[in-house]
C-alpha positions in Angstrom: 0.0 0.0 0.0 1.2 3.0 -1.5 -0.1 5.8 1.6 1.5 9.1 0.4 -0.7 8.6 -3.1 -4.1 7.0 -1.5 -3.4 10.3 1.2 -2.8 12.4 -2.1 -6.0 11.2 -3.4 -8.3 11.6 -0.4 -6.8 15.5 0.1 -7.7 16.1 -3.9 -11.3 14.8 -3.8 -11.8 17.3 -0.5 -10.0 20.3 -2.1 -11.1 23.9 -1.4 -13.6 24.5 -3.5 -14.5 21.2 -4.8 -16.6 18.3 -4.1 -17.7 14.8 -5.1 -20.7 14.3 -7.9 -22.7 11.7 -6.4 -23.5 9.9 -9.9 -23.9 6.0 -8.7 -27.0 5.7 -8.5 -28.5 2.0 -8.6 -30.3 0.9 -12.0 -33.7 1.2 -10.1 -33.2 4.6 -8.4 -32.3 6.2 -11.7 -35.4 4.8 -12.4 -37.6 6.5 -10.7 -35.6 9.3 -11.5 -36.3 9.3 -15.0 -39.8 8.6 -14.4 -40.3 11.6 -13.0 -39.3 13.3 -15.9 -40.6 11.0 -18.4 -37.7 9.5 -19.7 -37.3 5.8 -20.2 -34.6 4.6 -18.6 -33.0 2.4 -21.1 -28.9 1.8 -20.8 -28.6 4.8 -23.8 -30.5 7.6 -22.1 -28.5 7.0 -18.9 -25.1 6.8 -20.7 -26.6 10.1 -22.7 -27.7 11.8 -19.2 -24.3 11.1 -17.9 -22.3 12.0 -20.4 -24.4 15.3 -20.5 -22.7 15.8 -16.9 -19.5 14.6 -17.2 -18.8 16.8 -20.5 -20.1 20.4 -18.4 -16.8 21.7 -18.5 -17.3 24.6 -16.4 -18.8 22.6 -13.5 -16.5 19.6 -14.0 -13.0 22.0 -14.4 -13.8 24.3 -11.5 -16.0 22.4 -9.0 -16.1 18.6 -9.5 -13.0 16.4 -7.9 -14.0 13.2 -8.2 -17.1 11.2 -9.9 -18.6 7.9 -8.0 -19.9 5.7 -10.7 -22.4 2.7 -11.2 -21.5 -0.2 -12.2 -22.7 0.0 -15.3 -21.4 3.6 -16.0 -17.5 2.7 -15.6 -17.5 -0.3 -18.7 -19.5 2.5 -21.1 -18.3 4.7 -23.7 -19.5 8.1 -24.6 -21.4 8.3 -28.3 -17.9 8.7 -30.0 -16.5 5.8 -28.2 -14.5 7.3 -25.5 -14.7 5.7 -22.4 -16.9 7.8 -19.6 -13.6 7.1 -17.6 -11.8 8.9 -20.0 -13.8 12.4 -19.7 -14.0 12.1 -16.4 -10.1 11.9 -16.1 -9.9 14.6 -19.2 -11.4 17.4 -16.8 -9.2 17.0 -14.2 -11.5 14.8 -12.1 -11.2 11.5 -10.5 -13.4 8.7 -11.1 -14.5 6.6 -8.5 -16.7 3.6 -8.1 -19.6 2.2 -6.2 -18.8 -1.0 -4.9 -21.0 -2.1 -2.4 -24.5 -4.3 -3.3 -27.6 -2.6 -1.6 -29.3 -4.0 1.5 -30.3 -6.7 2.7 -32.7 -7.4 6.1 -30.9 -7.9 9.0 -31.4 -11.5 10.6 -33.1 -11.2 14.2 -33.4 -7.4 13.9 -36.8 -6.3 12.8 -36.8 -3.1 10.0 -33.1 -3.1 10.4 -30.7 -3.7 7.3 -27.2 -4.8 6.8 -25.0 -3.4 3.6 -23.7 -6.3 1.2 -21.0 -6.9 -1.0 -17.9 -8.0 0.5 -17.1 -11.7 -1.4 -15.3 -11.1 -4.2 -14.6 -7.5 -3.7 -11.0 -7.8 -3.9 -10.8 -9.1 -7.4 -13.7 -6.5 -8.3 -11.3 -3.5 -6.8 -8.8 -4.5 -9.2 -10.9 -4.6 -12.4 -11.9 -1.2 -11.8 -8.3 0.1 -10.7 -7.5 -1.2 -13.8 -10.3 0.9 -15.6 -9.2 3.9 -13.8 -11.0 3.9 -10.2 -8.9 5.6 -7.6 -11.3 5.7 -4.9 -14.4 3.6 -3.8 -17.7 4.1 -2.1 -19.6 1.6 0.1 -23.3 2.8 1.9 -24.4 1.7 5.4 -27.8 2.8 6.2 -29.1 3.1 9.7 -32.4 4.4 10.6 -34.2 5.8 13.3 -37.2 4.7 14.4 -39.0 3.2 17.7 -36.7 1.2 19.6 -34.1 1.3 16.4 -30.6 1.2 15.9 -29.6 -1.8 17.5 -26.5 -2.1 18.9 -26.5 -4.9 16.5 -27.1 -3.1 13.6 -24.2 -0.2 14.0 -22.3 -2.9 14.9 -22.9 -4.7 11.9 -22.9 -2.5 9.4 -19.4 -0.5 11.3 -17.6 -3.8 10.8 -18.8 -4.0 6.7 -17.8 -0.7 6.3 -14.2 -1.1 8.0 -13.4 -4.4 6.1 -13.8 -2.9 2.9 -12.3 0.6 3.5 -9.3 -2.4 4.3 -9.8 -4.0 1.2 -10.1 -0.5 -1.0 -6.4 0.2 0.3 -4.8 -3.6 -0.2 -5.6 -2.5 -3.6 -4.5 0.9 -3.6 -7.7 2.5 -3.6 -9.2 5.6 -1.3 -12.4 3.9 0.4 -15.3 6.8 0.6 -16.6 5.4 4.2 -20.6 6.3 3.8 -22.4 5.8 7.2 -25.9 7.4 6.6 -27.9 7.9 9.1 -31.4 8.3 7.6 -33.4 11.5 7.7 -36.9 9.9 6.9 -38.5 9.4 10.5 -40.0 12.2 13.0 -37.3 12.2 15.8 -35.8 15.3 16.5 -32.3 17.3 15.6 -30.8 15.8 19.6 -31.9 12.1 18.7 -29.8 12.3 14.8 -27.5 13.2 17.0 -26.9 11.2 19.5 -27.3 7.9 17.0 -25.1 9.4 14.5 -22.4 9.7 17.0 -23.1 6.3 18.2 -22.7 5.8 14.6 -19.4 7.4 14.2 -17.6 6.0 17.1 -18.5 2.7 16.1 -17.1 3.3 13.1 -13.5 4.4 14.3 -13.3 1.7 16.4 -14.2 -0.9 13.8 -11.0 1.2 11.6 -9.0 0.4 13.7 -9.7 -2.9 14.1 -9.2 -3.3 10.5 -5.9 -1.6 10.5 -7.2 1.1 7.9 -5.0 3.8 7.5 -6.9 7.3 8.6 -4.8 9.4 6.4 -6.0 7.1 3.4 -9.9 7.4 3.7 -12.9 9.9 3.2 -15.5 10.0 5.4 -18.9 10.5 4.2 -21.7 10.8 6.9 -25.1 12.7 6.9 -25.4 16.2 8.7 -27.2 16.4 12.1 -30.5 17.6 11.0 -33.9 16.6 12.6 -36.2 13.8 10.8 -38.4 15.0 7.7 -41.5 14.3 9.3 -40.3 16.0 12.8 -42.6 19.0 13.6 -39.3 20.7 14.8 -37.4 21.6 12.0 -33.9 23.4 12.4 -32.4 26.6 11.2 -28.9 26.8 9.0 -26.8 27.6 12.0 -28.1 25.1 14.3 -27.6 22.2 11.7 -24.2 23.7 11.4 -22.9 24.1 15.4 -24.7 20.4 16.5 -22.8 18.6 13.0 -19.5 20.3 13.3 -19.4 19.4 17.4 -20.3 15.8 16.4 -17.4 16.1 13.5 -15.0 17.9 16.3 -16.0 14.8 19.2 -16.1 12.0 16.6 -13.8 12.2 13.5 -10.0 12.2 14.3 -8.1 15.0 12.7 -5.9 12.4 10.8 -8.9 11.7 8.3 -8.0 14.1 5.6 -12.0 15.0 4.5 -15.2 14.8 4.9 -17.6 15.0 2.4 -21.3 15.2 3.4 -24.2 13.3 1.8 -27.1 15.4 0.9 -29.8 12.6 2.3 -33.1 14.2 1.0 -32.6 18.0 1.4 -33.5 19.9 -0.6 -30.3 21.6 -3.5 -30.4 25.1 -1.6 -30.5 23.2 2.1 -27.7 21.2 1.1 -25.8 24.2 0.3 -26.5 26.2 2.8 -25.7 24.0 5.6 -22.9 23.0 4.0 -22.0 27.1 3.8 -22.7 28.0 7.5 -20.5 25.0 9.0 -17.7 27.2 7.2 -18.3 30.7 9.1 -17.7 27.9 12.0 -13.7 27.0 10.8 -11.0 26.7 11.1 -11.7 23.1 10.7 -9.0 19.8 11.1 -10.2 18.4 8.1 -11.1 19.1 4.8 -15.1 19.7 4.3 -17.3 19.5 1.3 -19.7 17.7 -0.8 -20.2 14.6 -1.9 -24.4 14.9 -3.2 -26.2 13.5 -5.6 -29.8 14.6 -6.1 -29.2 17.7 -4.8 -26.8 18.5 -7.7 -28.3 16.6 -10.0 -32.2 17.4 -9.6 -32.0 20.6 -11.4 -30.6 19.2 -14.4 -32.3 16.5 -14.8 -35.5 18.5 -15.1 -33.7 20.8 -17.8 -32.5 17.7 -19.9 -35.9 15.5 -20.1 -34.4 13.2 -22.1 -33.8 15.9 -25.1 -30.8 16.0 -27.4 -31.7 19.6 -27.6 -31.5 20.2 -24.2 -28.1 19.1 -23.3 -27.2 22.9 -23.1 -29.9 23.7 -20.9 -29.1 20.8 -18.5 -25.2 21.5 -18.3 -25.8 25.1 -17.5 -28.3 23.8 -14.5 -25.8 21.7 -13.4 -22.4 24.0 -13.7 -25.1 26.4 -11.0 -25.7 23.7 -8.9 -21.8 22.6 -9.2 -20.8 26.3 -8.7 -23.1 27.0 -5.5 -22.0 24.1 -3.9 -18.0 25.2 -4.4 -18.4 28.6 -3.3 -20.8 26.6 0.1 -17.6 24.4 0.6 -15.3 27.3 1.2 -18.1 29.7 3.3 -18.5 31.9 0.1 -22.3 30.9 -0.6 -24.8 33.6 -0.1 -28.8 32.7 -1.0 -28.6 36.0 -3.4 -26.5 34.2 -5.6 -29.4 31.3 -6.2 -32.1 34.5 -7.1 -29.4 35.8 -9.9 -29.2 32.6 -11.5 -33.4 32.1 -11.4 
């Protein structure tokens, strides 16, 4: 294991400025995706949509460090035969991969699920270093809800996660370590919390266990926001000063970033958050974004499926892209979003 480049890596996809498109999403989420804007998702008009990103050049030049692709995504070519990699790579990004494979229910723990994926993963993890992957991304999902976690379950799913983040480095890739806490129930901002720092610490320890090496790893948890359905909701600053505490008590100062999830807020939430926990600094690690639908929504919607509105999606996108670079160095300002509308 090569640690100066994996720790080379990690610091680029976390670099001032810049963050992580999310664009790995399973065969069935982009699914429902495309449904919503009446596109039939057939493997052309995802490799179309993707390649519609990948070749913004003003988001993927100045904002975009690294790309997490599907499966599928990382084998295609672009219409003129150039591999997706390859543009990716061209823009000065870093394509990353997907690795792990969903969820499954967790034996003996009702509404609880356990992230799968782990046989075979080595020899996976060097096909796609081969194809140009140099960094990973594996998903644990924990949710809140009555009597849940389990123990059990952030135990489970804390162990999954360190054993590959062990296996992405054997093969000299930089694991993205994705414990999401979900957002979906009615519990408060003090509950997410206290289970996503439960969470964390779990998650250290099971590093550790593993031998990972910090300075080789991203860490990509959710913020500390209070459940969709909660009738408390929480301003910008609070979300900020109760996520940044957790980060501060939680995430040891040799990780070299972290890179949020968006987890069902809304494109502007997501960047604002992500903007106030800056005024907060300065912070021991590097801190950005790492979303998916909330950079992607907007142009999605302008695309619809149309050749001729390829333009009109990039330009959504390179916003989306820009607001969230400005957010991850405490530059963001909501007047900015009105000026582009």
């Amino acid at each position: 294991m090569n640690l100066t480049e994996l720790n080379r890596i990690a610091t680029a996809l976390v670099a001032p400025g810049k963050g992580i498109l999310a664009a790995d999403e399973s065969s069935g989420t982009i699914k429902k995706r495309f449904d919503a804007i009446g596109v039939e998702s057939t493997e052309e008009n995802r490799r179309d949509y993707r390649e519609m990103l990948f070749r913004s050049k003003d988001a993927m030049n100045q904002h975009i460090s690294g790309v997490i692709l599907y499966d599928e995504t990382i084998w295609q070519n672009a219409k003129d035969g150039t591999p997706l990699v390859k543009l990716i790579e061209q823009s000065g990004a870093i394509p990353g991969i997907k690795v792990d494979e969903g969820t499954q229910a967790l034996p003996m723990c009702p509404g609880e699920l356990v992230t799968v994926g782990l046989d075979k993963l080595a020899e996976r993890l060097k096909k796609y270093y081969e194809r140009g992957a140099r960094f990973a991304k594996w998903r644990a999902v924990i949710d809140i809800g009555s009597g849940i976690p389990s123990m059990t379950a952030i135990s489970v799913n804390a162990h999954a996660l360190a054993r590959y983040a062990a296996l992405c480095q054997a093969a000299q890739i930089v694991p993205i370590v994705e414990p999401e806490v979900l957002m979906d129930g009615d519990h408060d901002i003090d509950r997410c919390y206290e289970v996503t720092s439960r969470v964390l610490n779990k998650t250290f320890q099971e590093l550790r266990l593993q031998r990972v090496a910090l300075e080789g790893m991203v860490l990509k948890p959710n913020m500390v926001v209070p459940g969709k359905k909660s009738a408390k909701q929480a301003a910008a600053e609070e979300v900020a000063e109760k996520t940044i505490r957790l980060l501060r008590a939680c995430v040891p100062a040799a990780v070299p970033g972290i890179a949020f999830l968006s987890g069902g807020q809304s494109d502007e939430e997501a960047t604002a958050h992500l903007n106030a926990m800056h005024k907060l600094g300065p912070l021991p690690w590097g801190l950005t974004f790492s979303y998916g639908r909330a950079l992607q929504a907007a142009p999605q919607k302008a695309w619809s499926g149309k050749a001729e509105n390829v333009a009109a999606g990039q330009s959504a996108f390179s916003h989306r892209a820009r607001m969230n670079g400005l957010a991850s160095k405490g530059e963001w300002q909501s007047g900015l979003e009105q000026k582009a509308a």
